[in-house]
N, C-alpha and C positions, 0 to 999 in steps of 0.2 A: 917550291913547286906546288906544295899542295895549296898555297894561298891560290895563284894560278887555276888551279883547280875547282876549288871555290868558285872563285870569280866566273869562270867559265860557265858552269853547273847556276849560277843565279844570274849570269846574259841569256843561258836557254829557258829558264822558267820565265821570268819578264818577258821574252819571245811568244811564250806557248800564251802566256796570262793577255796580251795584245792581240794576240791571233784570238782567242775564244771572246773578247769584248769586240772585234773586226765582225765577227759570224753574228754576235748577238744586235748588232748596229745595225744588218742585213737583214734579221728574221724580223724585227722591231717595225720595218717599214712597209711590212705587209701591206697591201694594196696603193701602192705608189706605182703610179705606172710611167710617170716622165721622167724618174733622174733626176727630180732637181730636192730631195731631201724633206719631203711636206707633202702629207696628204690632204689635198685637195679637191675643190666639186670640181678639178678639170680630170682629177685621176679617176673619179666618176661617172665624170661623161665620156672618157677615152676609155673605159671599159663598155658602156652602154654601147658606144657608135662600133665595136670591134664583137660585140654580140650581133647588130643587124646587118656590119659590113666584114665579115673576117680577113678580108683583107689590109683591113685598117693596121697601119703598123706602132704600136708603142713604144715610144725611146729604150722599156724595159728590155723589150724585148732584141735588142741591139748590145744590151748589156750582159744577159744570160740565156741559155737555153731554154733554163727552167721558167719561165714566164710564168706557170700556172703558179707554182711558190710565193710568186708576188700578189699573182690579181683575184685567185678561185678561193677569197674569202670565204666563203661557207662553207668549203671543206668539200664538198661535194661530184669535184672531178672534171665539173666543165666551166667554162666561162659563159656566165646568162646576168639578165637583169639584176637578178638577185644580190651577187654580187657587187655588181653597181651600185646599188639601194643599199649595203652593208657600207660601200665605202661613202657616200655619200652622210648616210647616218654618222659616221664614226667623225666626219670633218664637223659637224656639227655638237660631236660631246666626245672629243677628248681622251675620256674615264672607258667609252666603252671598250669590250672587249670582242673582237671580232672572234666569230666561230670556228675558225679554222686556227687560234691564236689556244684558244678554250681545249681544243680536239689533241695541240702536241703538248699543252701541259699536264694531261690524265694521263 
């Protein structure tokens, strides 16, 4: 029985340790506005066109509630160019580190 027990107790840690690498995959993908796993100059321009048209809708936003957690890169609370321009830079260098990515690791 206590092998059972064991066993049991090391199915819920590998559960918990899958779960918190599932949340880190999520928070990772910061300004991805389509779904399809890759930030791109199209998750760029789908934030740019949803600052002039707010009505624009993003596949993200289909996905969670929280949309701003995905797209308000700068930390700063709203969805603006800015933004856009953060995610646009970051498809072009990889390494950078977006502001709002900077703000939950202090």
């Amino acid at each position: 029985m206590a092998e059972l027990d064991r066993v049991q107790v090391h199915a819920q840690n590998m559960e918990s340790e899958l779960l918190s690498e599932q949340q880190d995959v999520i928070e990772r993908i910061e300004a991805e506005t389509d779904a399809d796993g890759q930030i791109t100059a199209s998750d760029a321009a789908m934030v740019l066109q949803k600052t002039l048209v707010e009505k624009t809708e993003m596949t993200i936003e289909t996905k969670t509630a929280d949309r701003k957690k995905f797209i308000d890169v700068d930390g700063d609370k709203n969805i603006t160019a800015s933004d856009a321009a953060y995610i646009l830079q970051r498809t072009l260098n990889d390494k950078l580190t977006l502001p709002v990515t900077e703000q939950t690791a202090k």
